[in-house]
C-alpha positions in Angstrom: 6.2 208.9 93.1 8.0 205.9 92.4 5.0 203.4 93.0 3.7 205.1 89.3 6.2 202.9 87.9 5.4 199.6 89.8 2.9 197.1 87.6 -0.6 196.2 88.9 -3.7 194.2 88.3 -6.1 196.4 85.7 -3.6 199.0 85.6 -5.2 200.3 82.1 -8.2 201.6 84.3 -7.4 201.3 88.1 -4.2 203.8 88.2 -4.0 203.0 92.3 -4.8 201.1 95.4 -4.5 203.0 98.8 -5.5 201.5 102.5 -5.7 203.8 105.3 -6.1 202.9 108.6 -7.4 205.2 111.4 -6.2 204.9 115.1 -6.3 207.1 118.4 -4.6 206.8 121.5 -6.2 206.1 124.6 -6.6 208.7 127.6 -6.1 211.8 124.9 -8.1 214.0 123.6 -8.7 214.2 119.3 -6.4 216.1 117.9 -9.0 218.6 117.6 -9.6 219.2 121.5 -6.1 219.1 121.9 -3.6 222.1 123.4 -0.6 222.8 120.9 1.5 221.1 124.1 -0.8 218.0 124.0 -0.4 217.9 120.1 3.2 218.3 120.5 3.5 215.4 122.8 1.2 213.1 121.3 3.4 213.8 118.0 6.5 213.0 119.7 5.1 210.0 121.2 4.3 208.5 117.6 7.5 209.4 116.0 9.5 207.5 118.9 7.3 204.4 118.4 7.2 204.6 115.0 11.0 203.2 114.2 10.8 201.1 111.6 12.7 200.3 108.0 13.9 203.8 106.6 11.7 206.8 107.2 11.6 210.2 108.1 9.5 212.2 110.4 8.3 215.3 109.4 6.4 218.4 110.8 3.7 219.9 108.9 4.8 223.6 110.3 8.8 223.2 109.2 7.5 222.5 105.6 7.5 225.3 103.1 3.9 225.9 102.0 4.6 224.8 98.3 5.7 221.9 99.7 2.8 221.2 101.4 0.5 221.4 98.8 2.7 219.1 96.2 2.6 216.5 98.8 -1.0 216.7 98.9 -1.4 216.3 95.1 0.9 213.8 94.4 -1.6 211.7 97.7 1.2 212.0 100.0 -0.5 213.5 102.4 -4.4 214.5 103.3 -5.2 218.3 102.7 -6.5 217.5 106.2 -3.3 217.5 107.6 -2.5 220.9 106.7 -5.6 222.6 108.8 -3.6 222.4 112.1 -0.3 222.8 111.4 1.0 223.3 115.1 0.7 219.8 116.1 0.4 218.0 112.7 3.0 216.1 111.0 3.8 212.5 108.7 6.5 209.4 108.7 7.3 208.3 105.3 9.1 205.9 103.6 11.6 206.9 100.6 9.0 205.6 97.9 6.4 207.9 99.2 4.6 204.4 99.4 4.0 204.4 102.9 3.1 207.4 105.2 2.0 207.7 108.7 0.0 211.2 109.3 -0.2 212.1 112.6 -3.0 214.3 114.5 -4.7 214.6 111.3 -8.6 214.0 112.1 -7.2 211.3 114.6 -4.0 211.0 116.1 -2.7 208.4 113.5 -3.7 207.7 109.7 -1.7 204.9 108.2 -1.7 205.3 104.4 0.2 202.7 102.3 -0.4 203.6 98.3 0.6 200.8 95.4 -0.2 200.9 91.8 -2.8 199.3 89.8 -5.7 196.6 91.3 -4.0 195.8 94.3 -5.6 196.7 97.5 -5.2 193.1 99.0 -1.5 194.3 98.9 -1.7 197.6 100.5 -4.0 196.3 102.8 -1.5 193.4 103.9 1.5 196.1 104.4 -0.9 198.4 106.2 -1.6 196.1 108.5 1.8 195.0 109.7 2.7 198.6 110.5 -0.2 198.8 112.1 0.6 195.6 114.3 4.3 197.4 114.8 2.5 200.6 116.2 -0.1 198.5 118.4 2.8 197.2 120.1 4.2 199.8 121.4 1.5 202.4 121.9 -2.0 201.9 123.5 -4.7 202.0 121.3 -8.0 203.8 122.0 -10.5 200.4 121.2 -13.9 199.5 122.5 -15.1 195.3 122.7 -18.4 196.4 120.7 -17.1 199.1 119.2 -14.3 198.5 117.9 -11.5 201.3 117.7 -12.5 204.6 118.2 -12.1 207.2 115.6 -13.1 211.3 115.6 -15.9 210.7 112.8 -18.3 208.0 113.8 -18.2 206.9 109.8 -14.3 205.5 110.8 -15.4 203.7 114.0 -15.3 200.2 114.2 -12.0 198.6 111.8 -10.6 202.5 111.2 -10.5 201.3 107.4 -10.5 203.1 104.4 -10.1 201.0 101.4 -9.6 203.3 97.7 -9.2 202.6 94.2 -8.4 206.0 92.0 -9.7 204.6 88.6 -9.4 206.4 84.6 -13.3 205.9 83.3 -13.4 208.3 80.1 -15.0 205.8 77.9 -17.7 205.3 80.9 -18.2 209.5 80.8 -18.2 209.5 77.1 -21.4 207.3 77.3 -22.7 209.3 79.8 -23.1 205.4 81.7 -21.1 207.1 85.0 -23.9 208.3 86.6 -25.7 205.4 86.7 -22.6 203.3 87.9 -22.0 205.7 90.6 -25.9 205.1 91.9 -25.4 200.9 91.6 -22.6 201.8 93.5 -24.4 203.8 96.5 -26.2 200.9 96.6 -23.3 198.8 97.4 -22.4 200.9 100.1 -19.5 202.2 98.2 -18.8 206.7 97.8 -17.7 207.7 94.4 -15.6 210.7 95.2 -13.2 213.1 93.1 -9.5 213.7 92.5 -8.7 214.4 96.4 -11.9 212.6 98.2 -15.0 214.2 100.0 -15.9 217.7 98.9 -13.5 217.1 95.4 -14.4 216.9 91.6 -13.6 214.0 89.3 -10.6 215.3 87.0 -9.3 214.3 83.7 -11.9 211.1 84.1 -10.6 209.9 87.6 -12.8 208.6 90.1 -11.8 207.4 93.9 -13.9 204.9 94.8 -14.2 203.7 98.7 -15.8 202.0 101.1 -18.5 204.4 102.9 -19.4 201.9 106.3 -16.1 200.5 108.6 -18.7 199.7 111.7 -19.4 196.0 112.1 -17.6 194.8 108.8 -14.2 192.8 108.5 -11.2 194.3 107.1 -10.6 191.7 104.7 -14.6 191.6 103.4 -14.4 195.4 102.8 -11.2 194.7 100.7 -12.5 192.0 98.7 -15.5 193.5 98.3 -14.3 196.5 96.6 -11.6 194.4 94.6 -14.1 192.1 92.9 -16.7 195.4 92.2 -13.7 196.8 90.7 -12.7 194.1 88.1 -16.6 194.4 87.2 -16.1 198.3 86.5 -12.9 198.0 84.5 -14.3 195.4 82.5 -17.2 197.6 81.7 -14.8 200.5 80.7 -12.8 198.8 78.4 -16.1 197.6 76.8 -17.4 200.5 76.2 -13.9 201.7 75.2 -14.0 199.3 72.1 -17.5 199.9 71.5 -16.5 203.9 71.3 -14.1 202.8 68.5 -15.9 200.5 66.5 -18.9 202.4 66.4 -17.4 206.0 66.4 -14.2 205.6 64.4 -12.7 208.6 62.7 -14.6 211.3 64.9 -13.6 208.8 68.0 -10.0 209.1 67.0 -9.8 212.4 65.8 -10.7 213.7 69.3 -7.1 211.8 71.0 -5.3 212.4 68.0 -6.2 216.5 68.8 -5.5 216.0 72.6 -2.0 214.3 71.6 -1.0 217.2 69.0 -2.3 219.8 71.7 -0.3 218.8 74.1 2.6 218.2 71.7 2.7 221.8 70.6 0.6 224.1 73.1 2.3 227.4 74.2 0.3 227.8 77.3 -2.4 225.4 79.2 -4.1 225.3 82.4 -4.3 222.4 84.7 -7.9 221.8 84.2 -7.3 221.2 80.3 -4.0 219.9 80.7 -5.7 217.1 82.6 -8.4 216.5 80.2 -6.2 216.3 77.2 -3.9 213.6 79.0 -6.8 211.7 80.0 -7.6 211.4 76.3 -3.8 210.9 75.1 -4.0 208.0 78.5 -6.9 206.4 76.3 -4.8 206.7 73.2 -2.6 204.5 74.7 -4.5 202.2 76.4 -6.1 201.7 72.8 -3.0 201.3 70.9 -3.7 204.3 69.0 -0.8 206.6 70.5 2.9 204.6 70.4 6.2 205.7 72.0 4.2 206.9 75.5 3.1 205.0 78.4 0.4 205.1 80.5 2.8 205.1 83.5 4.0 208.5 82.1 0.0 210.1 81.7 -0.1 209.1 85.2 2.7 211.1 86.7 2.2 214.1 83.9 -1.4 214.3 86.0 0.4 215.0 88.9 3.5 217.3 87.8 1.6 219.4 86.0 -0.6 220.7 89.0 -0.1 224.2 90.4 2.0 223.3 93.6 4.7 220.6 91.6 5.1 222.9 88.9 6.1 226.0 91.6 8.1 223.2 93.2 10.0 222.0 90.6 10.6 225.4 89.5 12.1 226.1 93.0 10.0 229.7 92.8 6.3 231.1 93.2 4.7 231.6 90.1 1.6 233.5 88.9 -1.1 231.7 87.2 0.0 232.8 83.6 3.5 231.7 84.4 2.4 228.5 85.5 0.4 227.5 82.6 3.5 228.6 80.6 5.6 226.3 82.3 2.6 223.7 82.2 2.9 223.7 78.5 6.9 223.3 78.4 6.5 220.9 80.7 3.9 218.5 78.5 6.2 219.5 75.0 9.7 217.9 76.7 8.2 214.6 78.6 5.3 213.7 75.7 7.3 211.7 72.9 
């Protein structure tokens, strides 16, 4: 998770950008329709085309299941990609930046993840590995239609463009709700944690496009870059208001999240992730010194069931990974 280091625009509220791209090849079947031989060769096919800078291939059936699942929450991977594990599998670069899933929903899903506001970024280095692929395997694409895609909500450019953005000031005026409506409107989805299906944790909202049919790359991308500035604006408003106008009760309720976490025994991931969003808002607020936001941010992600089991190197029960949890918080929170 090396990106969590990198600076970007807005990073006090947008925590990360992510472009994916969605591509089949032609004359195959979706990965769903395909035989574990087709999958196989359709994987293998990829993987040879896909030589470029330092990456590895990996397949999803060689990978321990921990494993799996920390890749998944640290947005590595799709959980997705784990449903058909026969003929699944990913490229990745050593910063975990860039990944390449293959027979996923569709045969290829190009993910490149940066930190902060800076989708125009990802999008840019999406897009040239894209180009690399294009020209060397044969893309499934229609004149009208553009390229085609297992879920008819991909068809057309095959992009997904994301922001993963901290709103607990938004939440703690109970103004979220409405924003997500204006932002239906829009044509945008307001999504949790891990995308469809997922709940927003510790105050973190994905925000994507919902429509990829008869738009430009770049307009979706600009489009939710510019909404985005708006949004964190509006949280850090409401941020200062919460201080000015709440003050000691308004602090009290960090400075107990910060001296939790400082001291627990035993936690569980859902109030672990609560608390650090309020010690994040500390920060952000100058209330909290000697911790960085860029520390909140990976603490969200090593303190979920699989990285804790990971890092331990062992399967744990629940109770011994909310012990560990807490030990965890008490060494890397200064």
């Amino acid at each position: 998770m090396k990106w969590i280091a990198n600076e970007g625009d807005e990073r006090d509220v947008v925590v990360s950008s992510r472009v994916r791209l969605a591509r089949n090849l032609k004359e195959w079947y979706f990965p769903s329709r395909m035989t574990p031989l087709q999958g196989s060769e359709v994987y293998e096919k990829i993987v040879n085309s896909a030589n470029y800078g330092e990456t590895n291939a990996f397949k999803m059936k060689d990978i321990p299941k921990i494993e799996q699942h920390m890749l998944v929450e640290k947005h590595v991977i799709s959980p997705t990609l784990l449903m058909n594990q026969e003929i699944s599998g990913f490229i990745m670069n050593k910063d975990e930046t860039e990944t390449i899933m293959i027979n996923e929903e569709d045969h290829i899903r190009i993910q490149v993840l940066t930190a902060g506001l800076s989708l125009q970024q990802s999008y840019l280095k999406a897009n040239q590995i894209d180009d690399f692929l294009e020209s060397h395997l044969n893309y499934a694409f229609d004149e009208k239609l553009g390229f085609l895609t297992a879920c008819p909500t991909n068809l057309g450019t095959g992009l997904r463009a994301s922001v993963m953005l901290h709103l607990p000031a938004l939440e703690m005026t109970k103004e979220i709700n409405q924003l997500i409506t204006m932002l239906n409107q829009f044509g945008l989805a307001v999504r949790g944690v891990y995308g469809e299906g997922t709940k927003a944790l510790g105050s973190l909202y994905q925000l994507s496009n919902q429509s990829t049919l008869g738009d430009k790359e770049e307009g979706i991308v600009q489009k939710i870059e510019q909404l985005c500035r708006q949004i964190a604006a509006k949280e850090k408003d409401s941020r200062k208001k919460l201080l000015e106008n709440n003050g000691v009760y308004f602090e009290d309720k960090i400075y107990r999240a910060y001296g939790l976490l400082k001291h627990t025994r035993t936690i569980s991931a859902e109030e672990a992730v609560k608390l650090i969003s309020l010690v994040k808002l500390g920060i952000n607020l100058g209330l909290i010194e000697n911790n960085t936001i860029e520390l909140m941010d990976q603490l969200f992600v090593q303190i979920q069931p699989a990285n804790i089991q990971y890092l331990s190197r062992q399967e744990m029960t629940s109770d011994e990974r909310d012990v560990k949890r807490a030990q965890i918080l008490r060494e890397r929170i200064k």
